[in-house]
N, C-alpha and C positions, 0 to 999 in steps of 0.2 A: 582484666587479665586475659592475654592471648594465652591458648593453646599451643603447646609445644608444638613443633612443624616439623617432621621426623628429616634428617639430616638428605638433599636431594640424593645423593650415594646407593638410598635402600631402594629410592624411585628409579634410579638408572641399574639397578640389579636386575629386573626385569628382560630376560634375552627373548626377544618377541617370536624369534625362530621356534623357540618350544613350545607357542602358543597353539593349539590343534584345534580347539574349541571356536563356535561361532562369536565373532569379534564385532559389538558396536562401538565405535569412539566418536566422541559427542565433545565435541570442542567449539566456544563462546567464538561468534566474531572478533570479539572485542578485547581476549582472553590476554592479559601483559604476562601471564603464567606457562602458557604450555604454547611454546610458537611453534607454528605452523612447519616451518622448518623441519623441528624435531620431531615432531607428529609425524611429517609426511617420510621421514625414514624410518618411525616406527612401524608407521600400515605397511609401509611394503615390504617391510622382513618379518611379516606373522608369516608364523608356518600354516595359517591356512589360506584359502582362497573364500571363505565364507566368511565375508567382512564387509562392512560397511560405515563409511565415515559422512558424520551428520554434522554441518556447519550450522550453528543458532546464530541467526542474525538480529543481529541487538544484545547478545548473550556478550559474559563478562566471564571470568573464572568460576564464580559461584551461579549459573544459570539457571538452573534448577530451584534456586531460592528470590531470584528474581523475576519481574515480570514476564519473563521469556521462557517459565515452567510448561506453560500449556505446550510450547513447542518443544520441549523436551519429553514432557511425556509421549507425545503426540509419536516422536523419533522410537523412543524406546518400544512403544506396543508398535508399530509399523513391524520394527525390526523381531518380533516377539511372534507377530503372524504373515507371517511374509514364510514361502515354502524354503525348507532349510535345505539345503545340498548332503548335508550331514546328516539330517534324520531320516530324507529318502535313503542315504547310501543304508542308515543304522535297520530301517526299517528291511530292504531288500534283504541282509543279512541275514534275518532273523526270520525269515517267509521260507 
């Protein structure tokens, strides 16, 4: 028994422009789900500039459950301590 699959409509409601928060997107080489295409018009209309796009090479749609997890993690904690533009801006704020 599959999993219902939420109708793509609720995935393209997403308006990337209202996105202000630091952005990583993590997309499979291999990925027949989210093309590269569409990705690449979504990174460039986030409304921030603190974003960063990680290609897994050998990665599929499910990457993170396949052998190519190590490099996914690897993406996500980079992107986790890497200096944020956002928390220097949140930090000077607050000084």
């Amino acid at each position: 028994m599959r999993p219902r699959r939420p109708p793509l409509d609720e995935y393209n409601a997403l308006n990337p422009a209202r996105v202000h928060s630091p952005t990583l997107l993590i997309q499979g080489a291999h990925d027949p789900l989210a093309r590269t295409a569409a990705r690449q018009r979504f990174f460039t209309r986030l409304g921030t500039t603190d974003r960063t796009w990680v290609t897994i090479e050998g990665g599929d749609h499910a990457a993170i459950l396949e052998n190519t997890q190590p490099d996914v993690l690897a993406a996500v904690v980079d992107f986790l301590q890497r200096p944020s533009r956002m928390r220097s801006h949140s930090l000077e704020r607050v000084r």
